[in-house]
VEXDREN-2710 file (C-alpha; in Angstrom, 1 decimal):
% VEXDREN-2710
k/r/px/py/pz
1/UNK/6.6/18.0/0.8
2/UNK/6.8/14.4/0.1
3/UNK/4.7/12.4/2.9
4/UNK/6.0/9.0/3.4
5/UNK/3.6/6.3/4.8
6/UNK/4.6/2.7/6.4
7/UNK/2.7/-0.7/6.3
8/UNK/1.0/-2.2/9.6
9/UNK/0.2/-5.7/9.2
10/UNK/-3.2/-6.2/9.8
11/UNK/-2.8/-9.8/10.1
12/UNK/-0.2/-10.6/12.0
13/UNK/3.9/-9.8/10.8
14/UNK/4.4/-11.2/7.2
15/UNK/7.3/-13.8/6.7
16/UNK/11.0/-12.5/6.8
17/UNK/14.1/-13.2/4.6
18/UNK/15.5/-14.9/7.6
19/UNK/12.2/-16.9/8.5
20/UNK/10.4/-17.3/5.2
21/UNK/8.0/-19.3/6.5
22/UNK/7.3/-18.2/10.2
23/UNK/4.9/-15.5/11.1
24/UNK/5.7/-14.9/15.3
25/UNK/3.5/-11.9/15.6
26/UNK/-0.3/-11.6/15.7
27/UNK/-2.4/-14.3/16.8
28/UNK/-3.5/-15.2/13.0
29/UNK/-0.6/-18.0/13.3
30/UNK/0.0/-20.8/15.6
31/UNK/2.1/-20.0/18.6
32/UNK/5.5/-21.5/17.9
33/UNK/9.0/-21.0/19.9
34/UNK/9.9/-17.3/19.0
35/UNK/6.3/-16.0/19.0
36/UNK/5.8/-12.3/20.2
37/UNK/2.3/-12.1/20.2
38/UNK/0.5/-14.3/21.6
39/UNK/3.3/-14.7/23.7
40/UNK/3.7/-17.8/26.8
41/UNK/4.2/-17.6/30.4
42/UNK/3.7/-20.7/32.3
43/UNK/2.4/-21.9/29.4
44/UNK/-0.7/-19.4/29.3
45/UNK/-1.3/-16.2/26.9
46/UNK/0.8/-13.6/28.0
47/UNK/-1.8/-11.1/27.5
48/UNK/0.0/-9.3/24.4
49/UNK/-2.4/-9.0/21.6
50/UNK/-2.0/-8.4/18.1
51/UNK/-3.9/-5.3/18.4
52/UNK/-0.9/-4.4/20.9
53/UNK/1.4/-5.4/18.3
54/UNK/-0.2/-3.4/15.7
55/UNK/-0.1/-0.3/18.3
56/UNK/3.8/-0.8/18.8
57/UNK/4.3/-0.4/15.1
58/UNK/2.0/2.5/14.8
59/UNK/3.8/4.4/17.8
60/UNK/7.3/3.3/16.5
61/UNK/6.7/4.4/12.7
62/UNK/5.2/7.7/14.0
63/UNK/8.5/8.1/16.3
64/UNK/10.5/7.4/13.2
65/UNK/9.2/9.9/11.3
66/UNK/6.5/8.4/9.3
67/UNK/3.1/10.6/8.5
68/UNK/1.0/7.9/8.5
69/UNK/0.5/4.0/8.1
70/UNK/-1.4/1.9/5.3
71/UNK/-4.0/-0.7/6.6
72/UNK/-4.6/-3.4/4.6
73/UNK/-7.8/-5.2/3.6
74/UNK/-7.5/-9.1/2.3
75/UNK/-10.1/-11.7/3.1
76/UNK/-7.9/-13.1/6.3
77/UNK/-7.5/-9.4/7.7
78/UNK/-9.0/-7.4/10.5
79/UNK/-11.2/-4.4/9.0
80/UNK/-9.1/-1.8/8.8
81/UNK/-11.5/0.7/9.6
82/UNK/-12.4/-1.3/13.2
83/UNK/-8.3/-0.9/13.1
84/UNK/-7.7/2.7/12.6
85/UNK/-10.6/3.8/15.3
86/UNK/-8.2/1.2/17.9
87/UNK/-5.0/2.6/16.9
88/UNK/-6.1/6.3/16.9
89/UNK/-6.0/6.2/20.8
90/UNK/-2.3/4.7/20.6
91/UNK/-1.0/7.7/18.5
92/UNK/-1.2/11.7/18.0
93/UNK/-0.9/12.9/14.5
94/UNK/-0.2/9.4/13.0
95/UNK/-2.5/9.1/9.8
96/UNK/-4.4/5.8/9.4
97/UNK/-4.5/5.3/5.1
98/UNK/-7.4/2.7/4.6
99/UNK/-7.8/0.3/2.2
100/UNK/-11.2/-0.7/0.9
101/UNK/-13.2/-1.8/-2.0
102/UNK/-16.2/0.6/-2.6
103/UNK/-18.2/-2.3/-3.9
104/UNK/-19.0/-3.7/-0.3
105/UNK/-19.8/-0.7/1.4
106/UNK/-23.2/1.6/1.4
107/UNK/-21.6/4.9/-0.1
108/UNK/-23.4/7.3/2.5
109/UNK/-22.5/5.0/5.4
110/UNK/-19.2/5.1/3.8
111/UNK/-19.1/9.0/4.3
112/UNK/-20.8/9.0/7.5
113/UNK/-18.8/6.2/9.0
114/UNK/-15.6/8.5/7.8
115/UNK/-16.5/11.6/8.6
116/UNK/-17.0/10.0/12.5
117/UNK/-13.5/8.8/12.1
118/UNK/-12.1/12.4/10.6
119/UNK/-14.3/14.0/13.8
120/UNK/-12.8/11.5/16.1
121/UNK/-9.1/11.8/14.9
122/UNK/-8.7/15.1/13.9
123/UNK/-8.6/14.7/10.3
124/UNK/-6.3/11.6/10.0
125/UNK/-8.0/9.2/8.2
126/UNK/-6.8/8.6/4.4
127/UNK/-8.6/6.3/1.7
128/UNK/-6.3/3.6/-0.4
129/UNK/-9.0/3.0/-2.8
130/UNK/-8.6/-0.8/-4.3
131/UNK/-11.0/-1.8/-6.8
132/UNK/-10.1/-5.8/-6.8
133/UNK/-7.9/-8.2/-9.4
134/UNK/-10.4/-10.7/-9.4
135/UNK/-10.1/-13.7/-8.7
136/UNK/-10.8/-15.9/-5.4
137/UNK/-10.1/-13.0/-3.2
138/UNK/-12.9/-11.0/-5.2
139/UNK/-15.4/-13.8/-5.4
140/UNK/-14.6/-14.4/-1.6
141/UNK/-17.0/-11.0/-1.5
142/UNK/-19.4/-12.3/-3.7
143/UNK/-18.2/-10.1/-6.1
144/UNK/-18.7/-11.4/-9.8
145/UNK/-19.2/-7.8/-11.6
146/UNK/-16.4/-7.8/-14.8
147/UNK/-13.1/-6.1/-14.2
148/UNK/-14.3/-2.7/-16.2
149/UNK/-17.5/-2.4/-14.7
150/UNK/-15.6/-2.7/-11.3
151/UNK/-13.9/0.4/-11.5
152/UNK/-17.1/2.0/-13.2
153/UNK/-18.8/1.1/-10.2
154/UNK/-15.8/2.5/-8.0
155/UNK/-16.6/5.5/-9.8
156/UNK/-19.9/6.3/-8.8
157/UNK/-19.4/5.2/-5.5
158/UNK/-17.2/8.0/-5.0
159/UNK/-19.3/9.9/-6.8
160/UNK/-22.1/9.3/-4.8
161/UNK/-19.8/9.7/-1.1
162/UNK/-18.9/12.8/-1.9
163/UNK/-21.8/14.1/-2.9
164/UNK/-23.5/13.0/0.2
165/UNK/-20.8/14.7/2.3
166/UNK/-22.6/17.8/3.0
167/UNK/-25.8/19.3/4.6
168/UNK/-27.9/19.7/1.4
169/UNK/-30.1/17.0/0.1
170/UNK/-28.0/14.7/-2.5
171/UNK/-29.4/12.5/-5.0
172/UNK/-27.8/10.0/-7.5
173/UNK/-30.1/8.0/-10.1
174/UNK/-26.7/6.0/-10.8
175/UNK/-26.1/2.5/-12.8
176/UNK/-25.0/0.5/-9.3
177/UNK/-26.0/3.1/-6.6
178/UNK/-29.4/5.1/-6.3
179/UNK/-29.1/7.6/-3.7
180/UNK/-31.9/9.8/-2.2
181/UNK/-31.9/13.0/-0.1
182/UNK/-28.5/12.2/1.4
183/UNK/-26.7/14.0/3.4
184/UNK/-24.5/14.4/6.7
185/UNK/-25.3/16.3/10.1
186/UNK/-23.3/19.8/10.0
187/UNK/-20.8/18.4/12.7
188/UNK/-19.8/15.4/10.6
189/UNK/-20.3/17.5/7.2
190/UNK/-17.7/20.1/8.4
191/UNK/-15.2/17.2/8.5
192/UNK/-12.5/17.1/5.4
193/UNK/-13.2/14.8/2.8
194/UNK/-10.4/11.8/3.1
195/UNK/-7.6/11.6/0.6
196/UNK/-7.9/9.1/-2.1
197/UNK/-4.8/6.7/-3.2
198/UNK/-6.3/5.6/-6.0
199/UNK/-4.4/1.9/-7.4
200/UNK/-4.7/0.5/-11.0
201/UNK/-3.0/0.2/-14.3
202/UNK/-5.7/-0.6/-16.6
203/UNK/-7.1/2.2/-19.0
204/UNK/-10.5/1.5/-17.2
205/UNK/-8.3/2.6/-13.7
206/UNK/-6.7/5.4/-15.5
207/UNK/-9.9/6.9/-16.4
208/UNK/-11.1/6.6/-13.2
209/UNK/-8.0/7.6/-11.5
210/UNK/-7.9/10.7/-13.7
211/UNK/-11.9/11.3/-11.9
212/UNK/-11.1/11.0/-8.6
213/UNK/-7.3/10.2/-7.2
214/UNK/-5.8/12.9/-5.6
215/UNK/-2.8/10.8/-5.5
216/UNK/-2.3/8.0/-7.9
217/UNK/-1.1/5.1/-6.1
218/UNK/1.4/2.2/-8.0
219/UNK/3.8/0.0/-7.0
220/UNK/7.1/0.0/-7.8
221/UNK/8.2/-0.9/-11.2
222/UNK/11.4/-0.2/-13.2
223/UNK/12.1/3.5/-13.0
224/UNK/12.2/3.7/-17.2
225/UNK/8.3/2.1/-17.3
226/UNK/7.2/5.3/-14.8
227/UNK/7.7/8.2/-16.9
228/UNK/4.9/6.8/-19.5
229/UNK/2.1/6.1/-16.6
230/UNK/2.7/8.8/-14.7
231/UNK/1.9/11.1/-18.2
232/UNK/-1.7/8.9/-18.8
233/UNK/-2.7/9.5/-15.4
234/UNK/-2.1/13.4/-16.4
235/UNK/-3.6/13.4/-19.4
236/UNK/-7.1/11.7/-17.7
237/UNK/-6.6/14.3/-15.0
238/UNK/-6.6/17.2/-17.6
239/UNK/-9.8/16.3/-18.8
240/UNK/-11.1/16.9/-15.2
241/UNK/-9.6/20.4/-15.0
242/UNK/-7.5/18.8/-12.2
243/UNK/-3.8/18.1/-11.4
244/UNK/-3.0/14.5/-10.1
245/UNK/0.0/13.6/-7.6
246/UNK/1.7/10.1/-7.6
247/UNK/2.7/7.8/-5.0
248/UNK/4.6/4.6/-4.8
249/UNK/4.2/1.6/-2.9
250/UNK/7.8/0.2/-1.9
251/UNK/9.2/-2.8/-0.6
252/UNK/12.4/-2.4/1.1
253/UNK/15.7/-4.3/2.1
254/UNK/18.1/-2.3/3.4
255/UNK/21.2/-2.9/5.0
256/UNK/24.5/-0.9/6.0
257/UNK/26.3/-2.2/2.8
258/UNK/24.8/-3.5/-0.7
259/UNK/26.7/-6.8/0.3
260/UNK/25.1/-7.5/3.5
261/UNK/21.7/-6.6/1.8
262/UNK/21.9/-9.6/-1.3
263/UNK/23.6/-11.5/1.5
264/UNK/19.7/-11.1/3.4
265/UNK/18.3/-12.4/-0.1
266/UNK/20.7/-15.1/-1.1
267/UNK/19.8/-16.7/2.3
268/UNK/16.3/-16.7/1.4
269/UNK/16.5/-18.4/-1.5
270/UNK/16.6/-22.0/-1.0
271/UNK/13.8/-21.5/1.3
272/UNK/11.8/-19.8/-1.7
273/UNK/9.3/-22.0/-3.9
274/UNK/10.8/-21.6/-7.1
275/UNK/7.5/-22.6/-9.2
276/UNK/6.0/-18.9/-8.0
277/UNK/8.8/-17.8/-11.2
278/UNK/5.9/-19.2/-13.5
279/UNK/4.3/-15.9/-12.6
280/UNK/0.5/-17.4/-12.9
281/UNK/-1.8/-15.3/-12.4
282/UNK/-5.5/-16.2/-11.0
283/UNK/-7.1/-12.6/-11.5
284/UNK/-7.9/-10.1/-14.0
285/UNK/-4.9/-7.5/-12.2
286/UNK/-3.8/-5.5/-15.2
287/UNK/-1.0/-4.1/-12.5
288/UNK/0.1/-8.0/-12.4
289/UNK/0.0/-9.0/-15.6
290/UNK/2.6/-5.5/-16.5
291/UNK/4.7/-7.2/-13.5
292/UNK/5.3/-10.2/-14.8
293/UNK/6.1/-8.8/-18.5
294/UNK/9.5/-7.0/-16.9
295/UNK/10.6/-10.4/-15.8
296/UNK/13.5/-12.2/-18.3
297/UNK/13.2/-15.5/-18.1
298/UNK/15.5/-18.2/-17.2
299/UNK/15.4/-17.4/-13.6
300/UNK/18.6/-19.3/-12.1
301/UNK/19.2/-17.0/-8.8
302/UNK/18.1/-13.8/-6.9
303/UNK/19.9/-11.7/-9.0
304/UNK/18.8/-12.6/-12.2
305/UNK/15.9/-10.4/-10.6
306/UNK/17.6/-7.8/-10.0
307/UNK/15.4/-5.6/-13.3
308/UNK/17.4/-2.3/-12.8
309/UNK/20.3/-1.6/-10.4
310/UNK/18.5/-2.0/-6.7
311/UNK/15.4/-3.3/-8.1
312/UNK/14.6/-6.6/-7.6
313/UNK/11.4/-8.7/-8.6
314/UNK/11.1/-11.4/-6.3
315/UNK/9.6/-9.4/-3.2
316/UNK/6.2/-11.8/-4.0
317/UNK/8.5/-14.8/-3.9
318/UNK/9.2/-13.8/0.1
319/UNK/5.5/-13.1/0.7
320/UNK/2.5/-11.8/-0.8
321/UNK/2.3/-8.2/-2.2
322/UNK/4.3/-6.1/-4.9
323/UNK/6.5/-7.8/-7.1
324/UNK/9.0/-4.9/-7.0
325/UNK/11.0/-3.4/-4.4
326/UNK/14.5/-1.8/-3.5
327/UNK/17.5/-3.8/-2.3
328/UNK/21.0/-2.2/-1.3
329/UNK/22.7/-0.2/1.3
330/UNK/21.2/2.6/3.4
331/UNK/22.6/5.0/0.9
332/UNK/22.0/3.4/-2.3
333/UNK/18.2/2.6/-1.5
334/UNK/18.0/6.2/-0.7
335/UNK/19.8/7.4/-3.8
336/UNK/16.9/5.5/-5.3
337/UNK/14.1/7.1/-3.5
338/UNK/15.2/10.6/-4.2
339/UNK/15.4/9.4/-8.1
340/UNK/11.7/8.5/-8.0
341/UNK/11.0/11.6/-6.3
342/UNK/12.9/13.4/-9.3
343/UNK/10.5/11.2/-11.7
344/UNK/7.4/12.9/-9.8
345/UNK/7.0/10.7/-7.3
346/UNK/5.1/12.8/-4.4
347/UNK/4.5/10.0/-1.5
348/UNK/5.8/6.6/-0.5
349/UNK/4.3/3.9/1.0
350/UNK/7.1/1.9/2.3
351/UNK/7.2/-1.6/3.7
352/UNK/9.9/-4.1/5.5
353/UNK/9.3/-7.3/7.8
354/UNK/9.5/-6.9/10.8
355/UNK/7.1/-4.4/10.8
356/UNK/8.5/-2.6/14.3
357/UNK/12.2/-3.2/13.7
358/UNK/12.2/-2.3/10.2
359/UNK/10.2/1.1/10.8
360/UNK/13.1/2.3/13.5
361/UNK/15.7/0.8/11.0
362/UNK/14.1/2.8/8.0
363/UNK/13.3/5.4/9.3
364/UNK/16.5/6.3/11.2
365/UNK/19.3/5.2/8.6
366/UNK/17.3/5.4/4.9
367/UNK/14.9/8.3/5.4
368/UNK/17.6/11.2/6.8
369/UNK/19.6/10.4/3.7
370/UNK/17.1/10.8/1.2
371/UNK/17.1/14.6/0.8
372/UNK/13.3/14.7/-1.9
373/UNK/15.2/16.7/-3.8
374/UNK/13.1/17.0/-7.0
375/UNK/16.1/17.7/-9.5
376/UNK/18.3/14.8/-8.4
377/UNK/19.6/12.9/-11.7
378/UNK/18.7/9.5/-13.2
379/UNK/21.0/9.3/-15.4
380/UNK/22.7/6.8/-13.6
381/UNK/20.1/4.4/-12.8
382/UNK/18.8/4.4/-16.4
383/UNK/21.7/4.0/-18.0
384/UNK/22.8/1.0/-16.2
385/UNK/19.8/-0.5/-16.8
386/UNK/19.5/0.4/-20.9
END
């Protein structure tokens, strides 16, 4: 079984390829002619809120076949927590994958704030476990502990959650988190422990990753780099006595023929600030830093991007997030996904703006093609690409 998530904006849509610069939906941008949410009438409000927004995605990728969606966390979000306890009520065995950084949250309230949710929702709350890639957006959270130490910390603070999840006493005399007697009431104890997507590419990640991560969470990079991460993460798990899975984070364009698809991309471009090629970084992202090493420079147009066939690197140039994603036809992008699954890939989190259209559009013409057949060739793929 290969569970395949979607992404809910949790502040407001993202920019398009056909309106790079617009966001219509959610009321973390201006109103402008076009806008869903907030929307006008007689030149008031409408009434239609973002969090009504966010409910039509949830309810549409759950129609389309989706298991769950991934909430994001970023300094101009809502709380994705706060967001997964509204949009509970809007769906029935949706999941709600959270991302947070354990270095801002109490570890025992972590567990007890989760467990209410996993009480609440039937079990359908899932951790994305981010650690930060520095920067402004980690000293935004008055975060100034070194990149290493981060995931340290990360470490113990799941140490220290899960240890508390139960009825007996738990201590933890740890470097960042000292923990006395704690522990959960039996009706919140009983509740499953969340899931962890666990995201980073540095050995300090890995290590921790190999700890923790019941699925090890990356986004997409050339299939040929995969092979090699996926075995480190293994080999960190093995030390553990356990056996990780993998899952990808995908951005996706997708179209009833490959040329309609770079037709989407090549009417982006002029619109796309062309000194984001320099690739600065402002972070200490390890993940980041291996993206920007699979670009070949000159850069002259979208498809000098395009790294192996279907996957281009300028996804970041349209909006922020994951450098990498998949471009073609319905077919092609879902020969590609059944490749990664034959790689070992064993979840997707997959993402496309607008959010609502593009979950019905996904998850009606890519996903019933892709057939997660694990012994699918890539012989194909690679050798186009060698």
């Amino acid at each position: 079984m290969v569970d395949v998530y979607w992404r809910i904006g949790t502040h407001g849509d993202q920019p398009s390829v056909r309106r790079p610069h617009a966001q219509t939906r959610g009321d973390w941008a201006p109103h402008e002619p076009g806008s869903i949410t907030p929307g006008r009438r007689g030149g008031r409000d409408d009434g239609y809120t973002y969090v009504d927004h966010m409910a039509d995605v949830a309810k549409a990728a759950e129609s389309a076949g989706f298991v769950g969606g991934l909430l994001p966390s970023f300094p101009f979000t809502d709380d994705p927590f706060t967001t997964a306890a509204l949009l509970a009520r809007e769906t029935r065995t949706f999941r709600f994958m959270v991302a947070y950084q354990p270095g801002f949250l109490d570890p025992v309230h972590a567990a007890r704030l989760s467990a209410s949710l996993q009480r609440a929702t039937g079990g359908r709350l899932t951790y994305n476990v981010i650690t930060g890639g520095g920067g402004p957006q980690q000293t935004w959270w008055g975060d100034t502990v070194a990149h290493d130490d981060r995931y340290a910390r990360t470490a113990e603070f799941l140490d220290a959650l899960k240890g508390a999840w139960g009825t007996e006493p738990y201590d933890l005399d740890g470097r960042f988190f000292d923990v006395r007697g704690a522990h959960l009431p039996s009706e919140l104890a009983a509740q499953p422990v969340p899931e962890v997507y666990f995201s980073g590419s540095s050995p300090a990640a890995i290590e921790t990753a190999g700890k923790h991560a019941d699925y090890y969470l990356s986004w997409l990079e050339p299939f040929s780099a995969l092979p090699d991460k996926f075995r480190q993460v293994r080999e960190e798990s093995a030390a553990y006595g356990r056996t990780p899975r993998f899952a990808l984070r995908v951005e996706i364009l997708a179209r009833p023929t490959e040329e309609e698809a770079w037709a989407e991309i090549e009417r982006a471009w002029p619109a796309i600030d062309t000194s984001k090629l320099s690739f600065d970084a402002t972070g200490d992202s390890v993940g980041a830093a291996r993206a920007r090493g699979f670009i070949k420079q000159p850069v002259t147009g979208p498809r000098d991007l395009e790294v192996e066939p279907n996957v281009w690197a300028g996804f970041h140039l349209l909006r922020g997030g994951p450098v990498f994603g998949l471009v073609g036809s319905y077919d092609q992008v879902a020969q590609r996904l059944d490749e990664l699954v034959a790689l070992g890939t064993d979840a997707f989190i997959l993402a496309a703006v607008p959010h609502l259209e593009e979950a019905y559009r996904i998850g009606s013409e890519v996903l019933p093609r892709v057939t997660f057949d694990r012994t699918n060739s890539l012989t194909s793929t690679l050798r186009s690409a060698s």
